[in-house]
FISESE-37740 format. One record per residue: residue number from 0; x negated, y negated, z of N, C-alpha, C, O in turn; residue in three letters. Coordinates in nm, 2 decimals. Layout:
N
> num_n.east_n.north_n.up_ca.east_ca.north_ca.up_c.east_c.north_c.up_o.east_o.north_o.up_residuo
> NUM_X_Y_Z_X_Y_Z_X_Y_Z_X_Y_Z_ALA
...
This chain:
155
> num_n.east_n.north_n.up_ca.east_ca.north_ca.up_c.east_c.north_c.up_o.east_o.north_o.up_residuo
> 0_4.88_-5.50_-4.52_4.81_-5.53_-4.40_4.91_-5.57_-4.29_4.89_-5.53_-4.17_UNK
> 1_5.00_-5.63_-4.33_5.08_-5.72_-4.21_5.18_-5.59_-4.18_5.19_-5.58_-4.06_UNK
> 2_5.23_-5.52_-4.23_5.30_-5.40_-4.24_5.22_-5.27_-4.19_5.28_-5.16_-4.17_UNK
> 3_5.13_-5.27_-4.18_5.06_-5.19_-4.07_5.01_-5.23_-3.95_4.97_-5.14_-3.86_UNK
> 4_5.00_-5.35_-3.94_5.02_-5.46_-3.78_5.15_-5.41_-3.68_5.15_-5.37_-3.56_UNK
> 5_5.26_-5.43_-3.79_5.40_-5.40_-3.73_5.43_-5.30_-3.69_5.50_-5.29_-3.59_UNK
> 6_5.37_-5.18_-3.77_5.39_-5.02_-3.72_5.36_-5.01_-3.58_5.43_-4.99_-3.48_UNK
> 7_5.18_-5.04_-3.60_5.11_-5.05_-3.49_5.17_-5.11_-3.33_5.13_-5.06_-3.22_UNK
> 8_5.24_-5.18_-3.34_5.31_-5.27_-3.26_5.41_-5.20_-3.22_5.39_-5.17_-3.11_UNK
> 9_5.54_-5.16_-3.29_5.64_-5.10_-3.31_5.59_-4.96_-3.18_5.63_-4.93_-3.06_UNK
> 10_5.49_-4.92_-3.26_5.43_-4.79_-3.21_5.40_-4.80_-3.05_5.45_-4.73_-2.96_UNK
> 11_5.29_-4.91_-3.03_5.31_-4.95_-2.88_5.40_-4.95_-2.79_5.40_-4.90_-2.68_UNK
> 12_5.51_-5.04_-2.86_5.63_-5.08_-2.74_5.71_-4.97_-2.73_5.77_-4.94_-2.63_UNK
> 13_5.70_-4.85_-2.88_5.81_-4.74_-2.80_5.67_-4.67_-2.68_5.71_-4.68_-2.56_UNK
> 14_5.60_-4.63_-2.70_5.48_-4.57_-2.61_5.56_-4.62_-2.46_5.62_-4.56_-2.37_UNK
> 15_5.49_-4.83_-2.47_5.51_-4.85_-2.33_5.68_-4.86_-2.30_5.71_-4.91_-2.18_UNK
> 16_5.80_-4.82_-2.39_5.92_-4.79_-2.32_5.89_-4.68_-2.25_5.88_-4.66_-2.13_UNK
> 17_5.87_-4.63_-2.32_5.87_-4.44_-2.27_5.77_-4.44_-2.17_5.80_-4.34_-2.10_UNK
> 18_5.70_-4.48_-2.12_5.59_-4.48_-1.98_5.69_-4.54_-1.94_5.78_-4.47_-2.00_UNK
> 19_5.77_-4.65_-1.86_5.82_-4.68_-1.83_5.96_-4.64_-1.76_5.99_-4.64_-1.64_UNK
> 20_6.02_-4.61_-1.85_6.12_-4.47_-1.84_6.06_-4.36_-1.75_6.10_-4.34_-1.63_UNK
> 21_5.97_-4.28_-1.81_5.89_-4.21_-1.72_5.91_-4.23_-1.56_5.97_-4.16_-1.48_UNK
> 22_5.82_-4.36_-1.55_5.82_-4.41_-1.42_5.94_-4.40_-1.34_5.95_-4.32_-1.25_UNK
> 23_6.05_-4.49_-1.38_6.18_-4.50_-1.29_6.23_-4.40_-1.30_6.33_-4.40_-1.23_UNK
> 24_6.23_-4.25_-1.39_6.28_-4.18_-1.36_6.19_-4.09_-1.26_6.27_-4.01_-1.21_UNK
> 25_6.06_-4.09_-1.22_6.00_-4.04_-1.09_6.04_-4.10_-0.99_6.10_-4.03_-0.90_UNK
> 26_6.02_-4.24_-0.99_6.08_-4.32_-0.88_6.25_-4.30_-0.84_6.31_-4.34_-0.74_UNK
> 27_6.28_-4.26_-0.92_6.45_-4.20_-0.89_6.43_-4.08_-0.84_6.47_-4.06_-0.72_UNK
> 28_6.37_-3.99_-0.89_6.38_-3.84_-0.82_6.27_-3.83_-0.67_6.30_-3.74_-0.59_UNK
> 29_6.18_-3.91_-0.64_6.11_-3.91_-0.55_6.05_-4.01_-0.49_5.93_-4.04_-0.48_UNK
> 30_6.18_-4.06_-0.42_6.17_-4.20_-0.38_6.07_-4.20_-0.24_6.03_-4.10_-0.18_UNK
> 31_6.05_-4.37_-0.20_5.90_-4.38_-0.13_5.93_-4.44_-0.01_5.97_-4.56_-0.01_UNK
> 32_5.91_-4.38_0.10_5.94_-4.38_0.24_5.87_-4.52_0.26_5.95_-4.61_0.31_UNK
> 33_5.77_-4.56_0.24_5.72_-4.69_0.29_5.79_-4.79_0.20_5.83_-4.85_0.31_UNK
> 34_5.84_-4.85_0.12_5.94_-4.90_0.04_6.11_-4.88_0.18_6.16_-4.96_0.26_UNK
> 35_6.13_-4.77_0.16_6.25_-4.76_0.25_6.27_-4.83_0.36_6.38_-4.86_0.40_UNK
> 36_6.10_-4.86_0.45_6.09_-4.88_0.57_6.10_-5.06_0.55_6.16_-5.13_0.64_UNK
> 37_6.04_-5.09_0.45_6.03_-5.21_0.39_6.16_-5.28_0.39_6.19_-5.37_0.48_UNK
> 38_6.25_-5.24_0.30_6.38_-5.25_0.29_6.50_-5.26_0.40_6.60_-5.33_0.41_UNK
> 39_6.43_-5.15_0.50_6.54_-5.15_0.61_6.48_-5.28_0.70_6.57_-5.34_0.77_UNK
> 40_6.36_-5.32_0.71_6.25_-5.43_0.79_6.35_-5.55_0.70_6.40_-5.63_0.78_UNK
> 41_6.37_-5.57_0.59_6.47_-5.70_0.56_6.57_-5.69_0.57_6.62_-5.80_0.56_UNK
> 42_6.66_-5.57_0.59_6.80_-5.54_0.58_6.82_-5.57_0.77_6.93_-5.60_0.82_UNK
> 43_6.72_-5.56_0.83_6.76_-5.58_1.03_6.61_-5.60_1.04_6.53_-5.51_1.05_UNK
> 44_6.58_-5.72_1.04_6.43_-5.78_1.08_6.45_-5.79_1.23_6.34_-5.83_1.28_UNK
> 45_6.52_-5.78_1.30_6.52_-5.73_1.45_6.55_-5.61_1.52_6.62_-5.58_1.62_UNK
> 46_6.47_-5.52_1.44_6.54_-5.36_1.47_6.36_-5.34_1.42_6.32_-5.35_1.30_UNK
> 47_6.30_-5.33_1.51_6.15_-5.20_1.57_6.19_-5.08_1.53_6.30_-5.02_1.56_UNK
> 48_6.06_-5.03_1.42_6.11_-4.86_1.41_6.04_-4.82_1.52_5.98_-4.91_1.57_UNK
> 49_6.02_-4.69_1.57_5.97_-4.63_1.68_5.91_-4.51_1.64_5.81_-4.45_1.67_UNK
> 50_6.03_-4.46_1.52_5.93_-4.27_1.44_6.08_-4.29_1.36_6.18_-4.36_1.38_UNK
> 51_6.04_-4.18_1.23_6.14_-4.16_1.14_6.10_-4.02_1.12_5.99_-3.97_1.15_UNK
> 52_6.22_-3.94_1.04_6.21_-3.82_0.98_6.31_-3.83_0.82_6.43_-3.86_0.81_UNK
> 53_6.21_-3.80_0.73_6.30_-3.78_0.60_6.36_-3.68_0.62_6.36_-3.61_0.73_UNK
> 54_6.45_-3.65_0.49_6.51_-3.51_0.47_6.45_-3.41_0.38_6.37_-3.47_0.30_UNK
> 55_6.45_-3.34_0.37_6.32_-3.20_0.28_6.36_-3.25_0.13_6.25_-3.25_0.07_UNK
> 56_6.45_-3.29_0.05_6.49_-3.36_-0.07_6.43_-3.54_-0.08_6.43_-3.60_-0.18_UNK
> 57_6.39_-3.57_0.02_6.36_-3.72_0.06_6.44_-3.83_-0.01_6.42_-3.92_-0.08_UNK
> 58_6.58_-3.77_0.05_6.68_-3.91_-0.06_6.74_-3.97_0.08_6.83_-4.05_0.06_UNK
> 59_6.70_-3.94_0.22_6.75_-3.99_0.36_6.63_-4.02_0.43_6.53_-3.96_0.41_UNK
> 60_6.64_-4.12_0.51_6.53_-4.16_0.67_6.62_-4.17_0.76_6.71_-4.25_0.78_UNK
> 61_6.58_-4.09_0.83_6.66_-4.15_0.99_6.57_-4.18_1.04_6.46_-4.13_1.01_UNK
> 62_6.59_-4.26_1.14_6.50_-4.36_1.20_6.52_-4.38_1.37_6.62_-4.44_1.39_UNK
> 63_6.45_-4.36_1.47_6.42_-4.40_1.59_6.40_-4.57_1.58_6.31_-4.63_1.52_UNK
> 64_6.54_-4.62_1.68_6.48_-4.78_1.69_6.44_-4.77_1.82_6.44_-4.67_1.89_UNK
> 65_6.39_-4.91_1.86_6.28_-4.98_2.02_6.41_-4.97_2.10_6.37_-4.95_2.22_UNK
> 66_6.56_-4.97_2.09_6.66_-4.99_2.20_6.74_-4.86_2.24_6.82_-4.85_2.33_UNK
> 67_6.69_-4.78_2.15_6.75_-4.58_2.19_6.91_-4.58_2.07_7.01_-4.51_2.07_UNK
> 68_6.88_-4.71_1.97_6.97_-4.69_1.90_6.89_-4.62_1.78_6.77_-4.61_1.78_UNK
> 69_6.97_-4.56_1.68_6.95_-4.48_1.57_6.94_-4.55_1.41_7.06_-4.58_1.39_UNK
> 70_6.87_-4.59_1.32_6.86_-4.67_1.19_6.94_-4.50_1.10_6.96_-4.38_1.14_UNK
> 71_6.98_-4.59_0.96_6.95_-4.44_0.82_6.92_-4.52_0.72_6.95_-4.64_0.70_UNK
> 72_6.85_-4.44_0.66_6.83_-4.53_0.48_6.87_-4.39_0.41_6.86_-4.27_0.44_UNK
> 73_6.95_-4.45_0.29_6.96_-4.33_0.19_6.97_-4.42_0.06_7.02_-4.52_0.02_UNK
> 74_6.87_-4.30_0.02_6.82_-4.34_-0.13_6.89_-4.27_-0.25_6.91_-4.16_-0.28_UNK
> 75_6.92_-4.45_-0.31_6.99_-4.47_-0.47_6.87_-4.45_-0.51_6.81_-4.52_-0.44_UNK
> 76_6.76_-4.37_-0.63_6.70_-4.47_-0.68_6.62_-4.54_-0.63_6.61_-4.50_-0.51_UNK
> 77_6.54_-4.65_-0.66_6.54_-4.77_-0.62_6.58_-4.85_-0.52_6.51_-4.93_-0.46_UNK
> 78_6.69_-4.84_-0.51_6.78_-4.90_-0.41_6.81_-4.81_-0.29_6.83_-4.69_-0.30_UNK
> 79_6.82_-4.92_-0.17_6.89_-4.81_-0.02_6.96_-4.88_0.05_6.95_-5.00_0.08_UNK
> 80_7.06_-4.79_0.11_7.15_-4.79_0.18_7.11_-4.81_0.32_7.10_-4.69_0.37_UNK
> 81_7.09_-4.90_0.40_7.00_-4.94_0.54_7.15_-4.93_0.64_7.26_-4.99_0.62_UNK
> 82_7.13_-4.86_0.71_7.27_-4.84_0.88_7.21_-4.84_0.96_7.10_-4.78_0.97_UNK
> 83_7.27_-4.91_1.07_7.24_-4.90_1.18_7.30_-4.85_1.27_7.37_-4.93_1.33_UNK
> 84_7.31_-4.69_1.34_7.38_-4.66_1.40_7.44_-4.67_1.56_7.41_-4.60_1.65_UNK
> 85_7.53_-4.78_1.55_7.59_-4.81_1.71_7.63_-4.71_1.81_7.64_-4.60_1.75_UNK
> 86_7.65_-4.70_1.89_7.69_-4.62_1.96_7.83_-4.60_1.96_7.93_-4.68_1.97_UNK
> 87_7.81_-4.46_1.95_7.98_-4.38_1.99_8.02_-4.43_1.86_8.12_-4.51_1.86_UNK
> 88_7.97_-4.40_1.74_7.99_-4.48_1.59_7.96_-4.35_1.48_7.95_-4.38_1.36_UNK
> 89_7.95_-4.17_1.52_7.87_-4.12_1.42_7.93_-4.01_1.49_7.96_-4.02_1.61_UNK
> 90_7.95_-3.88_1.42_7.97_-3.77_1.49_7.84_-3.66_1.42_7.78_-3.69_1.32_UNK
> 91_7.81_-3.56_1.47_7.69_-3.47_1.42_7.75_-3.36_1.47_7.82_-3.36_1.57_UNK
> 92_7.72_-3.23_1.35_7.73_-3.05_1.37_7.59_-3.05_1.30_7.52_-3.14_1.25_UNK
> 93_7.57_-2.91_1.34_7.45_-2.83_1.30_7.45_-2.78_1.17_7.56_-2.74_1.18_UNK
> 94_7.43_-2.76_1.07_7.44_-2.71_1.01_7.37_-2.50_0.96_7.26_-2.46_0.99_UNK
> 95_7.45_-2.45_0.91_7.48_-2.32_0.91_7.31_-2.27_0.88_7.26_-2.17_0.93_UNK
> 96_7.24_-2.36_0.79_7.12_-2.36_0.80_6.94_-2.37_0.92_6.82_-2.36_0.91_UNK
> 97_7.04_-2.39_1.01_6.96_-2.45_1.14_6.87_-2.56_1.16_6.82_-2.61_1.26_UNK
> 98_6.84_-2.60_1.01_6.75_-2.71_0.96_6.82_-2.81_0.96_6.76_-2.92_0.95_UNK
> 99_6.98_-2.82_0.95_7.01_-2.93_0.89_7.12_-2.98_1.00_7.16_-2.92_1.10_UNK
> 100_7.16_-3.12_0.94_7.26_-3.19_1.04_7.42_-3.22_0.89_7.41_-3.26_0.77_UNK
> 101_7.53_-3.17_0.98_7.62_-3.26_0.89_7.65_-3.36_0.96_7.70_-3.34_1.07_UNK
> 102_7.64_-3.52_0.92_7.67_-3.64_0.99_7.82_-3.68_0.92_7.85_-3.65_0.80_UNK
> 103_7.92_-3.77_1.04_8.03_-3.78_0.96_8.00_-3.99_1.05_7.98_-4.02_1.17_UNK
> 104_8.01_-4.09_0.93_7.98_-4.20_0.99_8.16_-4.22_0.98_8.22_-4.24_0.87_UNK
> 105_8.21_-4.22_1.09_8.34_-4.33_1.06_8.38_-4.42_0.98_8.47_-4.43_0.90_UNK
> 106_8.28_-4.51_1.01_8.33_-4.64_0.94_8.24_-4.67_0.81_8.21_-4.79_0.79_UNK
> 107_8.19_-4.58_0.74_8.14_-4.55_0.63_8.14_-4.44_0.62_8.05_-4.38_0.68_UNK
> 108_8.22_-4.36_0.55_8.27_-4.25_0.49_8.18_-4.19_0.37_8.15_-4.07_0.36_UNK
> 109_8.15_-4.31_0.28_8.06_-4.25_0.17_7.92_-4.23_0.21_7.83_-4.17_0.15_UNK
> 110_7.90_-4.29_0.34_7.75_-4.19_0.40_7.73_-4.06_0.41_7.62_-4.02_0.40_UNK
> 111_7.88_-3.96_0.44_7.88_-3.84_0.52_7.83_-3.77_0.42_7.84_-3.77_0.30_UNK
> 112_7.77_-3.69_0.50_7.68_-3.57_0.43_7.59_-3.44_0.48_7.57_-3.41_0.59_UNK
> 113_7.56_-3.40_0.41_7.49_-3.25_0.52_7.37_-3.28_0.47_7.35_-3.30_0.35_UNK
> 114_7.24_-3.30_0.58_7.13_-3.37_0.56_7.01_-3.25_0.61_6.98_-3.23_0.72_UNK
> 115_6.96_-3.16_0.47_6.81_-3.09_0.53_6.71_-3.12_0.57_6.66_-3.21_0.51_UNK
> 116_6.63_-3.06_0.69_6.49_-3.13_0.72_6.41_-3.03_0.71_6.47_-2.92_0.70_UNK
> 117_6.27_-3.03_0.72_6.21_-2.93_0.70_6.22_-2.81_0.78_6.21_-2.69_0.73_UNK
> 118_6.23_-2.84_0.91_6.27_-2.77_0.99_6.34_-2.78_1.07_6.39_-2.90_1.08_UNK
> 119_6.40_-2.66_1.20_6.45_-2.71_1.31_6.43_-2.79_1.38_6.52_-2.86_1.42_UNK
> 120_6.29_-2.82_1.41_6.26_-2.93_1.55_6.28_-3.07_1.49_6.29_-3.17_1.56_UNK
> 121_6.27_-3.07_1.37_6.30_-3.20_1.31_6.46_-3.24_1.32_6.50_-3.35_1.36_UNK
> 122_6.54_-3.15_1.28_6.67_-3.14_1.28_6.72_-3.17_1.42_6.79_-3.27_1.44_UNK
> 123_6.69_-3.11_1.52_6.70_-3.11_1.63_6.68_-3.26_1.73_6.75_-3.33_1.81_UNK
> 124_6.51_-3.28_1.67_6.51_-3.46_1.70_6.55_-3.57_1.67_6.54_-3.67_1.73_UNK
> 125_6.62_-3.54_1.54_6.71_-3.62_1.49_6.87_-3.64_1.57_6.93_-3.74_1.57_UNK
> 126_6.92_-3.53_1.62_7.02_-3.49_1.65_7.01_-3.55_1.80_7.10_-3.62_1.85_UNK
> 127_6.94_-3.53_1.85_6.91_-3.65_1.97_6.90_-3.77_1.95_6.96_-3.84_2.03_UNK
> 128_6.82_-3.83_1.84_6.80_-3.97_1.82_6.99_-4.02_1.80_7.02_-4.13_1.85_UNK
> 129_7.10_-3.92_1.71_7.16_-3.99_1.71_7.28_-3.95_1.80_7.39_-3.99_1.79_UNK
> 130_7.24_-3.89_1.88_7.34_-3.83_2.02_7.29_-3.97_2.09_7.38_-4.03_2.15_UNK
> 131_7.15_-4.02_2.09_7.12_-4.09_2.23_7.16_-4.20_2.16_7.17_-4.29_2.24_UNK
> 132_7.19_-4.24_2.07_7.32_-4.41_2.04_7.41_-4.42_2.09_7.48_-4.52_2.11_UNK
> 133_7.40_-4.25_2.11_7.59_-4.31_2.20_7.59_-4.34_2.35_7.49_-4.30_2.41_UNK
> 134_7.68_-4.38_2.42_7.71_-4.44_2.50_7.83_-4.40_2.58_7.92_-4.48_2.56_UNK
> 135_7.85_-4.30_2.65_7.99_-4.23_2.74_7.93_-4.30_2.87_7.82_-4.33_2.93_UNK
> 136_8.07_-4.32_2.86_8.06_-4.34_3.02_8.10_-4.22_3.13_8.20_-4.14_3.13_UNK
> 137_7.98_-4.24_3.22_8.02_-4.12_3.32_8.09_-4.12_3.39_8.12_-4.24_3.41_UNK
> 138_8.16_-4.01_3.48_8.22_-4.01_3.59_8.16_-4.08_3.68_8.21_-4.18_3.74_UNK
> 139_8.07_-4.05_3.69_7.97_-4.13_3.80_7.97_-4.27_3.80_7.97_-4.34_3.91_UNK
> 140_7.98_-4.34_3.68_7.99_-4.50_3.71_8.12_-4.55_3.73_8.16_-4.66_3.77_UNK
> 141_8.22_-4.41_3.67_8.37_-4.51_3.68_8.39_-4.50_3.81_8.46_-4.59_3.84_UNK
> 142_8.36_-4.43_3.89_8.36_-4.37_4.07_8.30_-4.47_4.10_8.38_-4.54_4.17_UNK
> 143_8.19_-4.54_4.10_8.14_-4.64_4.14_8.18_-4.78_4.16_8.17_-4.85_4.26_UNK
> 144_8.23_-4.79_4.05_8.28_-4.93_4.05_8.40_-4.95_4.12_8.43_-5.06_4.17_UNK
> 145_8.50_-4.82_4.12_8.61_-4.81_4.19_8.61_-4.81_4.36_8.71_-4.82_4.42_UNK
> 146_8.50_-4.80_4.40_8.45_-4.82_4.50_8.43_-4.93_4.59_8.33_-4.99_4.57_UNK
> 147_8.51_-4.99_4.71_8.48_-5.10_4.71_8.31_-5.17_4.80_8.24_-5.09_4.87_UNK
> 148_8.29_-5.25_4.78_8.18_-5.30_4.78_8.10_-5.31_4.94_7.98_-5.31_4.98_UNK
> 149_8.24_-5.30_5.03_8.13_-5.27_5.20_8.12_-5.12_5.18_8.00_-5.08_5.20_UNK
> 150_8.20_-5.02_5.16_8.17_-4.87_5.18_8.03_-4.87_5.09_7.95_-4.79_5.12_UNK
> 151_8.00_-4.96_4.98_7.88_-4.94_4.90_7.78_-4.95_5.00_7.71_-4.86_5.05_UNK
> 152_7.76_-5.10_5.06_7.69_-5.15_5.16_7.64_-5.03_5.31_7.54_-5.03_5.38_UNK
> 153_7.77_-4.94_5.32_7.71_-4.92_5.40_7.60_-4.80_5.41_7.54_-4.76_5.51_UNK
> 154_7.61_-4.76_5.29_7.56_-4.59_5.25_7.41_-4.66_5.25_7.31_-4.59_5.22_UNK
């Protein structure tokens, strides 16, 4: 009797390994955008999202923040990689696909990557979201300032 207790037992715990297993390996292959959103909300609790776009694989979020700067999450797994992209901090090409962006992060190298979206207009909005982080300065303001302050006055 006590030896068919144990089987029984035995028998369970490989069951609930293996559901288990199961699970994190779903949650590895098809990781969960609200979790991401979560994660980046404690990684910069002062950074408002505004709109996000996954990637057609869903292992990236780019993210629209409240200041016209740009968020990324990229998914380990379980785990994510939360950026904030600064301005004049990121370079972007198109990719040969029309859907997609290749991003090159300077000062994180192991970010860079060629990122698919479902489509172009998504690719496209993203590509703005991370164009508008940056910050050139125009002709126009360096002319300005060089300017002295009664010729300002008198225009």
């Amino acid at each position: 009797m006590l030896w068919l207790l144990f089987i029984i037992i035995a028998i369970l715990a490989g069951a609930f390994y293996m559901w288990m297993n199961a699970r994190a390996e779903r949650d590895w292959d098809d990781p969960d955008a609200g979790s991401a959103m979560v994660e980046f909300g404690r990684a910069f609790p002062e950074e408002a999202i505004r709109a996000l776009h996954s990637t057609a694989d869903r292992k990236a979020i780019f993210l629209r923040l409240h200041d016209g700067k740009a968020g990324f999450i990229q998914s380990h797994g379980t785990h994510y990689v939360c950026h904030v992209i600064q301005p004049g901090k990121v370079r972007v090409n198109s990719s040969d696909s029309g859907r997609g962006l290749i991003v090159h992060f300077p000062d994180f190298a192991y970010l860079d990557n060629a990122f698919e979206f479902h489509n172009a207009a998504e690719a496209a909005e993203v590509s703005l979201w991370l164009l508008g982080s940056f910050s050139p300065k125009s002709e126009f303001a360096a002319d300005e300032a060089n300017v002295p302050s009664s010729a300002q006055a008198s225009e």
